[in-house]
C-alpha positions as CSV (number, residue, x, y, z in Angstrom):
1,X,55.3,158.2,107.6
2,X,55.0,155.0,105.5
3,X,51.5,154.4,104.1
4,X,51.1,150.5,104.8
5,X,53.0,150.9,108.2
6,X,49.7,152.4,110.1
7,X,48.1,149.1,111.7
8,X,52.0,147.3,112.6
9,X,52.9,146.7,115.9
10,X,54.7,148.4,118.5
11,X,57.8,147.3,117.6
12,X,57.4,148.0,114.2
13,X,55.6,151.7,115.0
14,X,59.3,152.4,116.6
15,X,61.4,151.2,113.5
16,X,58.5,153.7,111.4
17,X,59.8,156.3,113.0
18,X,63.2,156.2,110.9
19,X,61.0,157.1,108.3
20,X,60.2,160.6,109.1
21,X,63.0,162.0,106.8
22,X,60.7,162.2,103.3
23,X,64.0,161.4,101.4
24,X,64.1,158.3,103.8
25,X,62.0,155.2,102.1
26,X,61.1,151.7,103.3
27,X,63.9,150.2,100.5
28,X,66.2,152.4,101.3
29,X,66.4,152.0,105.2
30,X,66.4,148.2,104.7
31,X,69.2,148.5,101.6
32,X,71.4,150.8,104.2
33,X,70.7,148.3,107.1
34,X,72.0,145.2,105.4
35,X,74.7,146.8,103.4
36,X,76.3,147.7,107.1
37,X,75.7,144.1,108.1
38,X,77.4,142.8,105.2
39,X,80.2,145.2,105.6
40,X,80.8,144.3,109.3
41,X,80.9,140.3,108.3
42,X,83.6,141.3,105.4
43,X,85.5,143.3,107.4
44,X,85.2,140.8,110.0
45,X,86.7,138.4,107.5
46,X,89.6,140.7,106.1
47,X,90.7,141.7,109.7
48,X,90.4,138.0,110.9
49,X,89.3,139.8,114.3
50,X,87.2,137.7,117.1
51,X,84.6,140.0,116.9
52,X,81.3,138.0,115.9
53,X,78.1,139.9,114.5
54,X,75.9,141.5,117.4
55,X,73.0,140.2,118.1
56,X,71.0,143.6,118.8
57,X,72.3,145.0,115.6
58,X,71.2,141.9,114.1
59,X,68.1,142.6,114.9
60,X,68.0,146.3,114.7
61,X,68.1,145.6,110.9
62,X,65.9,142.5,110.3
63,X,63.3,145.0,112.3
64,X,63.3,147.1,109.5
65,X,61.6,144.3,107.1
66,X,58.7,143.6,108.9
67,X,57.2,147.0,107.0
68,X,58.2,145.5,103.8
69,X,55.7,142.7,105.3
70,X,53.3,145.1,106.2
71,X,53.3,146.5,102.4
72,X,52.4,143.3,101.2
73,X,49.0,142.8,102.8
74,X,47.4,140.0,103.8
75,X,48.8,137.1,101.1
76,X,52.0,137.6,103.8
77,X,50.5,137.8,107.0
78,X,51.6,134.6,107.8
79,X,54.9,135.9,107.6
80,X,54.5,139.4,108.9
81,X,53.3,137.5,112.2
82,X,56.1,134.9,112.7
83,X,58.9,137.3,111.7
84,X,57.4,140.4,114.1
85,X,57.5,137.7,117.2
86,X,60.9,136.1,116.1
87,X,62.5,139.6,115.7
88,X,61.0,140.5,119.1
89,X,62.4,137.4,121.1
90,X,65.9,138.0,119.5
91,X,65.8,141.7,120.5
92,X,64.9,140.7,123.8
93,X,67.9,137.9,124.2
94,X,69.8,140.3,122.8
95,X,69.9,142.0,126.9
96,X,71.7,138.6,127.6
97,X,73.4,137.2,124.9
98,X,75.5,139.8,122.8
99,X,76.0,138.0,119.6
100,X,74.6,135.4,116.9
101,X,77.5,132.6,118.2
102,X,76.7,132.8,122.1
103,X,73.1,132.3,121.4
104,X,73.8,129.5,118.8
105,X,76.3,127.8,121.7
106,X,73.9,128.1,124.3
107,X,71.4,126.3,122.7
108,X,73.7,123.4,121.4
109,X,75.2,123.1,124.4
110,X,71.4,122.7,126.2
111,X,70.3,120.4,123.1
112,X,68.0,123.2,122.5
113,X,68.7,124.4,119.4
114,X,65.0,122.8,117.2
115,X,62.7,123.1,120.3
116,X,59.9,125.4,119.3
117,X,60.1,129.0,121.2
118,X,64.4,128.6,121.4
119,X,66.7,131.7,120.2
120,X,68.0,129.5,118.4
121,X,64.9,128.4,116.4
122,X,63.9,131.5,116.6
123,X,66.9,132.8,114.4
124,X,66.7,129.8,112.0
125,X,62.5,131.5,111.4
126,X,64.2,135.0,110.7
127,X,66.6,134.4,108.9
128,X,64.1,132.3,106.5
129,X,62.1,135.7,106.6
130,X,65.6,137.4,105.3
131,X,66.1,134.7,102.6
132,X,62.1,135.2,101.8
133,X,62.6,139.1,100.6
134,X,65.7,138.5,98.6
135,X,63.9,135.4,96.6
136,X,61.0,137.9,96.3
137,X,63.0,141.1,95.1
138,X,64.8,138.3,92.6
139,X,61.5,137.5,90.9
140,X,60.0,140.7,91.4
141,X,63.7,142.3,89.2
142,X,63.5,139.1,86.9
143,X,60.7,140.4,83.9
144,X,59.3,143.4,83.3
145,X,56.4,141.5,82.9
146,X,56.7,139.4,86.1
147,X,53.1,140.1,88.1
148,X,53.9,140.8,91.9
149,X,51.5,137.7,92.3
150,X,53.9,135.3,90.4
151,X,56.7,136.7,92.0
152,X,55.4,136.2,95.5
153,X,54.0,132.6,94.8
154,X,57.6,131.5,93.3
155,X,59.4,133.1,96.4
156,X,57.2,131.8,98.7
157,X,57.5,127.9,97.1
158,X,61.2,128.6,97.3
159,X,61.8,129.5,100.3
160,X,59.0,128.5,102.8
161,X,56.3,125.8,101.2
162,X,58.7,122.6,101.8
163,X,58.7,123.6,106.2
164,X,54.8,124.6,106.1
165,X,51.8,122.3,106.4
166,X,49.0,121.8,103.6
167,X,46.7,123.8,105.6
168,X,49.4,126.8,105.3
169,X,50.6,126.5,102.2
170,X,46.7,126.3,100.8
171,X,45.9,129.6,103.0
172,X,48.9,131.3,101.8
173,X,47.8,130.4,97.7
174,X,44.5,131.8,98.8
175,X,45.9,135.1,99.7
176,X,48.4,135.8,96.8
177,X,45.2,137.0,95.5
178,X,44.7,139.9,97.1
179,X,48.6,141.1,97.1
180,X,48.5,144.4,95.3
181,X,49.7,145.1,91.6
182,X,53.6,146.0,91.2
183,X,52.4,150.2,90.9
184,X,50.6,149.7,93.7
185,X,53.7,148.1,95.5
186,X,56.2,151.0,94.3
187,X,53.4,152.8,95.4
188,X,52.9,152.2,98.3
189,X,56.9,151.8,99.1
190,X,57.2,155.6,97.7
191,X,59.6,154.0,95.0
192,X,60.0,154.3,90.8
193,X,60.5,151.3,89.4
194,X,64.4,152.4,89.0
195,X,64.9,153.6,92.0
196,X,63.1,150.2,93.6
197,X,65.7,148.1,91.2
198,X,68.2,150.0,92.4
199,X,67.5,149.5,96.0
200,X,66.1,145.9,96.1
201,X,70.2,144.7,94.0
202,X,71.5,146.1,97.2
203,X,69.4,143.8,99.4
204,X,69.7,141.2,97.5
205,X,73.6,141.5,97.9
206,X,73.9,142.6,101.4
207,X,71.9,140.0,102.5
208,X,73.4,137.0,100.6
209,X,76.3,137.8,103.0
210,X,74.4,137.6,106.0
211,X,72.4,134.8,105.3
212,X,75.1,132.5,104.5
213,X,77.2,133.7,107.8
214,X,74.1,132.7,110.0
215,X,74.0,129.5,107.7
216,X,77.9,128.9,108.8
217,X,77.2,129.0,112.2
218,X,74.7,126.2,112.2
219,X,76.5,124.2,109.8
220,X,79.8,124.8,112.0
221,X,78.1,122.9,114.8
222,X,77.4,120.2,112.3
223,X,73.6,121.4,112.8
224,X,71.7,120.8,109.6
225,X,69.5,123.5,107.8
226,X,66.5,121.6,106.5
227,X,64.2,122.5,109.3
């Protein structure tokens, strides 16, 4: 089992479970996830078939990063929290709506797209979480001598600082201090630094698709993405 995943949720104690095959890692399930994602969307593209991205294997994925979360400690707890409850909703809609577009519609079509507890705003918060890991894995890839710290705080300023409070953003500084070191990190993910290069390129690909397919179908519905 993975090390940090002990004190998660239930949700997140199911998605553990893929983990019981020791040549099975955190990075790996997560790089494997997205890739398949990614390849549905391209395909999806080539094909120019009607069929839109799932929404329960939408969320069977993004389930798999709340352990990444998890890893991280407390300095991401803020996020751990909001993505865990956002993945959960989504799995849950997921019974009624069967893709990313019919939630999106139904919410545009209710004017209900920005009111707090909505699928849809409740996509918009996951994928932010998505976009979150790949800025981290970026800075965490860009210098050898890149503290984890550094690379958490510039993620963190990129991605969520400008829709988060004072109060937030001053907790979240606060607690960049107790993220553990890179070793620890590899560590604690069962990863070399190679392998966890290797791994977190893939994300970082895989998910630039994704990201900018749920971007598309906001921006389709001339709904704008600075919220």
């Amino acid at each position: 089992m993975v090390v940090c995943a002990e004190n998660n949720t239930a949700m997140e104690g199911g998605v553990a479970e893929s983990f019981k095959d020791s040549a099975s890692t955190p990075l790996s399930s997560i790089a494997e996830a997205f890739e398949e994602l990614s390849r549905f969307l391209n395909n999806w593209k080539v094909d120019g078939s009607n069929e839109d991205m799932p929404l329960g294997k939408f969320c069977e994925a993004c389930s798999r990063i709340s352990i990444l979360f998890s890893c991280l400690g407390i300095a991401f707890k803020f996020a751990e929290l909001e993505y865990v409850s956002k993945v959960n909703d989504l799995m849950e809609a997921s019974k009624t709506y069967n893709t990313l577009k019919n939630v999106i519609d139904y919410d545009a079509a209710n004017d209900t797209v920005k009111t707090p507890g909505s699928h849809s705003r409740n996509l918009r918060r996951v994928r932010q979480g998505l976009d979150l890991i790949r800025a981290l894995f970026e800075q965490f890839l860009s210098a050898n001598d890149y503290s984890l710290r550094d690379a958490a705080s510039a993620a963190y300023h990129q991605v969520c600082a400008p829709y988060h409070t004072w109060t937030v953003r001053t907790a979240v500084a606060a607690g960049m201090y107790t993220l553990p070191t890179k070793d620890q990190l590899l560590l604690r993910l069962r990863e070399s630094n190679q392998s966890a290069e290797k791994k977190m390129k893939r994300y970082i690909e895989a998910s630039h698709t994704v990201i900018e397919y749920i971007d598309e179908l906001y921006l389709s519905r001339n709904i704008r993405l600075d919220w």
